[in-house]
N, C-alpha and C positions, 0 to 999 in steps of 0.2 A: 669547403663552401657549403652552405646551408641549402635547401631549397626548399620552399613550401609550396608544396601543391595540393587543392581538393577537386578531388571527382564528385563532380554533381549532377544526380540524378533525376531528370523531369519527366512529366508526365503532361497529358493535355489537361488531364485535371486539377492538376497541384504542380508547386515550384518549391523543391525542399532539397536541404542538403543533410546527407545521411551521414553521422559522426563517425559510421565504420568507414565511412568512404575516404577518410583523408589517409594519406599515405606518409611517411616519413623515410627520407631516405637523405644521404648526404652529396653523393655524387651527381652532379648533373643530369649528366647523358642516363643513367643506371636510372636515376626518378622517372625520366623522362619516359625512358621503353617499358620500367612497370608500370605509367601511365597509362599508355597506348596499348600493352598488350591487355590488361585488365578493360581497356574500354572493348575491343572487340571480342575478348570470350563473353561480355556481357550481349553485346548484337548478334553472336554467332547464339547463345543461350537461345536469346530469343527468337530468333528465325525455326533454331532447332537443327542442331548438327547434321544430323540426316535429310535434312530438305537446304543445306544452304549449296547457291551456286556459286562461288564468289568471283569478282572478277578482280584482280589487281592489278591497276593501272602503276603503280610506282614499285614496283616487287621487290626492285633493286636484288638484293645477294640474299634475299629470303627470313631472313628475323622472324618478320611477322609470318609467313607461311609453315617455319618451322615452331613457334611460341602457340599459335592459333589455326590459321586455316586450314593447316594439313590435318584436323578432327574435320574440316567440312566434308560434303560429299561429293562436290566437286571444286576444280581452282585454274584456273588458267592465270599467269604474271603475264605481266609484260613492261619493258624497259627498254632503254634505248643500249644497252649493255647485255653480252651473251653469258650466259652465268652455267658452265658445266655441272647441273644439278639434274635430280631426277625430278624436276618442274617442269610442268608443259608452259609454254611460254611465248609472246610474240616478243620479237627482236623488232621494237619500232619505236617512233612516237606515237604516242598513247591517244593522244587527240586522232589521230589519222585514222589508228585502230578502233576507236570506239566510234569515227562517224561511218564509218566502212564495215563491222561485223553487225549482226542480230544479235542485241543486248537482251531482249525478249527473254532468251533462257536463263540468263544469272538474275538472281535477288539481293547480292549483295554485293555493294563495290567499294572500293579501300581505295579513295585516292589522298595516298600517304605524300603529298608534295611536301619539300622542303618551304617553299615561298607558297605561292598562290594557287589553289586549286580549281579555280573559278570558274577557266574556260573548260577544263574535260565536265563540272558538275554543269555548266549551261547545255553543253552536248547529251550529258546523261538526263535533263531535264523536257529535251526537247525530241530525246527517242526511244526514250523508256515511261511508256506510262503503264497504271500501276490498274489492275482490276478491279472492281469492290471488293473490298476483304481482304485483299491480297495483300501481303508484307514484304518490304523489303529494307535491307541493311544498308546505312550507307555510315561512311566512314572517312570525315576529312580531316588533313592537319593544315591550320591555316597561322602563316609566317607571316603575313605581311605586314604586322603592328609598325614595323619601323619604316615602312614606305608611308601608312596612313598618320604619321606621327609627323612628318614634314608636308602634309597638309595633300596627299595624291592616293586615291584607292585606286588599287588593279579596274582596269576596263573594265574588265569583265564580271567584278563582285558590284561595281559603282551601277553597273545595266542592272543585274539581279535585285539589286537595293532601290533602284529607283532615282537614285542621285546622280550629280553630277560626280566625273570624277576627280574632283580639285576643286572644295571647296575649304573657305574659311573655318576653323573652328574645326574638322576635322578628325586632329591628332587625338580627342579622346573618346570619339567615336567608333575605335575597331567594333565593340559588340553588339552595338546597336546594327551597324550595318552586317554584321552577319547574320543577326536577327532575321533581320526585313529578308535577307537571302534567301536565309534557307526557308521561309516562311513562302514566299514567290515560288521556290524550286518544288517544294509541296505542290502547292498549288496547281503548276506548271505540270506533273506529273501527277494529278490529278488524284490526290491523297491527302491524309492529315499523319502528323506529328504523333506517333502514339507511346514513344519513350526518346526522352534524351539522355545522354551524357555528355560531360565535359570535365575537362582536367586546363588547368591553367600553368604555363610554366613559373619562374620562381619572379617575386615582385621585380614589377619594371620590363619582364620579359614579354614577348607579341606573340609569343606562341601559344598557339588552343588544340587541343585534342579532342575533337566531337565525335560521337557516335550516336546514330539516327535509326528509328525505326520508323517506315512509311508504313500506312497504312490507305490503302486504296477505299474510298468516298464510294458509298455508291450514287 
């Protein structure tokens, strides 16, 4: 089975897609994680191995800790699964854990959901704001193309976006309304947009791989 995906690189000042970025691969699942792994050594680049804190809300059995963040300088997972690794880690749900610690000291958060990641980024928008100057990483995977395709966004991206959540005409609307998202979640956290990426899964697929650099407003 074929896939075609491109990782596209933005910026606040330009919207361009970079011809090295497209990636070629035949297996699915294998496109998919050089996707995602390739989007976060680009955020961790950025931040700068040595100053990232990362927080991993979805750490599951570690891929990405072991492909990427284990170069950061620091990494705490967390999952609702106990995983015999040498990862420091919270054993929970992830929402619980991010409205209950101090967020303040990590810069960069990976919420690697299978489906919707909406409700931990409305939490991470409403208790992490960002300094002037200050950068941070954020890293989502969002599934939900096939719930907005029969005409219903997640609660919680449809608040972020400003919409209702069911309306008409919807189904071809996934990227716009991630748009308005994560444009709100900036804001929200009191930043601009100062790199994007994005990887899209294979035609007809709901799945996006973004990766965000915030940059605190003064």
């Amino acid at each position: 089975m074929t896939f075609q995906t491109s990782l596209m690189a933005h910026s606040a000042a330009q919207h361009r897609t970079d011809s090295n970025s497209r990636i070629a691969a035949r297996d699915h699942t294998a496109k998919a994680l050089s996707a995602k792994t390739l989007i976060r050594r680009n955020v961790l680049a950025a931040i700068g191995a040595d100053q990232a804190r990362v927080f991993d809300a979805f750490a599951g059995s570690g891929q990405m800790h072991a492909r990427v963040w284990s170069q950061a300088a620091h990494y705490i997972g967390c999952d609702l699964e106990f995983y015999r690794d040498e990862r420091p880690a919270f054993v929970a749900d992830n929402r619980r854990v991010m409205r209950a610690i101090d967020l303040a000291p990590f810069n960069v958060f990976d919420l690697d959901a299978y489906g919707s990641p909406w409700e931990q980024v409305t939490i991470l928008a409403a208790r992490r704001k960002l300094a002037p100057g200050e950068v941070c990483g954020l890293v989502l995977t969002e599934g939900s193309g096939l719930k907005i395709k029969f005409g219903t966004a997640p609660l919680a991206l449809a608040k972020l976006a400003g919409v209702q959540h069911h309306l008409p005409g919807m189904s071809s609307q996934q990227d716009m309304l991630i748009g308005r998202a994560i444009s709100r979640v900036a804001r929200l956290m009191g930043a601009s947009i100062a790199k994007r990426w994005e990887a899209h899964g294979k035609v007809g697929s709901s799945m996006r791989y973004i990766g965000l650099v915030l940059q605190g407003m003064n």
